[in-house]
C-alpha positions as CSV (number, residue, x, y, z in Angstrom):
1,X,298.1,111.1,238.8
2,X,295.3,113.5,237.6
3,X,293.2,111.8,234.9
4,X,292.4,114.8,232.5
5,X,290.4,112.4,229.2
6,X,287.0,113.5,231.1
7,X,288.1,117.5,231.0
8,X,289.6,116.8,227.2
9,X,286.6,115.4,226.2
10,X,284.5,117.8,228.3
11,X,286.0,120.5,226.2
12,X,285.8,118.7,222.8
13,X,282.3,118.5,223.4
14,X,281.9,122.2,223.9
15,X,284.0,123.2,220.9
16,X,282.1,121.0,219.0
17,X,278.7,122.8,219.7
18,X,279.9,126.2,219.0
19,X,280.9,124.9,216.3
20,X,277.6,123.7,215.3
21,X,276.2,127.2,216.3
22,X,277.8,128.6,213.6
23,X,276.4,129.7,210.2
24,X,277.2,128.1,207.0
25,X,278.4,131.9,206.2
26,X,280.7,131.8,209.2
27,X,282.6,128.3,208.4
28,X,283.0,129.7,204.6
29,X,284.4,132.6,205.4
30,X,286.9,130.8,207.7
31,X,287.1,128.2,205.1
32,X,288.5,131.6,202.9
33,X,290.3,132.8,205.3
34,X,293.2,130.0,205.6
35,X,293.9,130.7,201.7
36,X,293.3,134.6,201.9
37,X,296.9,135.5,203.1
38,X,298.1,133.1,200.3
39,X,296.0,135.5,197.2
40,X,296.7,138.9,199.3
41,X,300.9,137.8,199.0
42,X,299.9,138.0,195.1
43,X,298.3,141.3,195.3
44,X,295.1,139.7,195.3
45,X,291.7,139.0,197.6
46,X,288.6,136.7,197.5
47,X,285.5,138.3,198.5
48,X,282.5,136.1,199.4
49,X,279.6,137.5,197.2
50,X,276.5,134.9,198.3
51,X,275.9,131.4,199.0
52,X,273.0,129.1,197.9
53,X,272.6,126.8,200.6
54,X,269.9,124.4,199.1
55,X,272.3,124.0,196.3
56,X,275.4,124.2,198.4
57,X,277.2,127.1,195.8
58,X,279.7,129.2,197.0
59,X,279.6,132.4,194.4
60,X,282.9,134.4,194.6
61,X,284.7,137.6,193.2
62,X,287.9,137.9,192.7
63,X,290.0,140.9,193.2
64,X,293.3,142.8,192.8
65,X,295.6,141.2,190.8
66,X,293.1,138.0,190.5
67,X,291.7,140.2,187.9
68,X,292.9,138.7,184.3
69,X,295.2,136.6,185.8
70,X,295.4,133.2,184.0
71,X,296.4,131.2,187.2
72,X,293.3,132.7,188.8
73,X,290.7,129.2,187.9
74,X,293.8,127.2,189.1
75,X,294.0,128.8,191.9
76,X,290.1,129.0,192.4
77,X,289.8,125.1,191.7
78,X,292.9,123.8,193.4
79,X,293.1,126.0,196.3
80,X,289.8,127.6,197.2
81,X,287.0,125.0,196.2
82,X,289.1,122.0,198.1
83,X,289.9,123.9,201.3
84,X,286.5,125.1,201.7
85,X,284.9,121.9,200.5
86,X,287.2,120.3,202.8
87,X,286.2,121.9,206.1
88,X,282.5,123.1,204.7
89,X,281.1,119.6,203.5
90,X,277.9,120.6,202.6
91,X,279.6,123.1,199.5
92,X,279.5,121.5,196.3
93,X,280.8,124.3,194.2
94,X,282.7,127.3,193.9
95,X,281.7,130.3,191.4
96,X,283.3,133.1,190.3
97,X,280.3,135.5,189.5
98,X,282.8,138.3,187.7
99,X,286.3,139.5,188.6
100,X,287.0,143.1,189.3
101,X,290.0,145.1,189.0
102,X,291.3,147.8,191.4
């Protein structure tokens, strides 16, 4: 029997420090990107506009048919700000700077 917890936790290690090496920019936009499909089925995108890291604020623009939509702060505050807080722990807040149409 081949004992493969060393190799498993061999590799666990290793994704763990790329994932380390990664920029707060990087885990945001991946943070976005597991929603993304969700708002582009809608006609709809979120584009990452900046992040202030000391303050850990996400500032986002919504597009498409995110534009005047009233589910659109739902969406941004049920959806967006918990997956991304979820996986990005140091982002205290999501913040639409404007929306724009197409």
């Amino acid at each position: 029997m081949v004992d493969i917890t060393g190799e498993i936790a061999a590799e666990f290690k290793q994704n763990l420090e790329l994932e380390k090496r990664k920029t707060l920019t990087e885990r945001v936009e991946e943070a976005l990107d597991i929603i993304r499909p969700a708002v582009q089925g809608d006609g709809g995108d979120i584009v990452l506009d900046e992040i202030n890291e000391e303050r850990g604020l996400v500032f986002l623009k919504l597009v498409g048919s995110c534009h005047g939509c009233p589910s659109s702060q739902a969406t941004l505050k049920n959806g967006v700000e918990r997956i991304v807080k979820d996986r990005v722990p140091e982002i205290q807040e999501i913040i639409v700077v404007n929306t724009l149409g197409d």
